[in-house]
N, C-alpha and C positions, 0 to 999 in steps of 0.2 A: 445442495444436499444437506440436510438436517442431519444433527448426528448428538446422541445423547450424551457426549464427552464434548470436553471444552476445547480449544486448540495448544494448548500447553498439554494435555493428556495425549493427543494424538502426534503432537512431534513427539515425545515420551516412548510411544508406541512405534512409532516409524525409526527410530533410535535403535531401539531394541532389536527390531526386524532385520533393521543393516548388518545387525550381528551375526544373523543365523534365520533362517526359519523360510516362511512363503515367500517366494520373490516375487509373483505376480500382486499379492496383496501389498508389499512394500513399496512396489511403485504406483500401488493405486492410489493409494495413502499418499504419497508421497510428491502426486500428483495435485491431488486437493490443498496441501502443502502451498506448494509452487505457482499455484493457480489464485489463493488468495493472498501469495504475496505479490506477484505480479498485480493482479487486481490494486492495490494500496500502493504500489508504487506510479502507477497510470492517473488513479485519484491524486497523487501528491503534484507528477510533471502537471496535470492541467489545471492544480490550483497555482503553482508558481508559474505558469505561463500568463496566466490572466492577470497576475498580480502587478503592480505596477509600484515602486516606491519613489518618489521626491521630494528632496530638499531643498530649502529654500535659494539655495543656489543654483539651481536647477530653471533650464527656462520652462515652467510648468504654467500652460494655455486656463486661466481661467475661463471657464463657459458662464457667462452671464453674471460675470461678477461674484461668485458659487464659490469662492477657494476653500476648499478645505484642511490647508495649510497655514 
């Protein structure tokens, strides 16, 4: 969804809303919220799952004589 405010304006607004006002609008908001944080926390598990760190003490399999340690 495009939206002409940034996401710092729009928790701003969703803030507000919690106070008092539309509650169908506060969880719509509120939903777009929740949805790209979930999204970046899904992007973060699958870069640390892929990641792999070793040290030199470590039994780490050279391929082809390729260490990049």
């Amino acid at each position: 969804m495009e939206l002409p405010i940034n996401h710092q304006d729009l928790k701003t607004i969703v803030n507000a809303l919690s106070l008092g006002g539309d509650t169908r609008l506060y969880f719509l908001l509120k939903n777009i919220i929740d949805d790209e944080r979930l999204q970046k926390e899904r992007k973060l598990e699958m870069i640390d799952s892929q990641v792999k760190v070793y040290s030199e003490a470590d039994e780490y399999q050279c391929l082809h004589n390729n260490c990049d340690i």
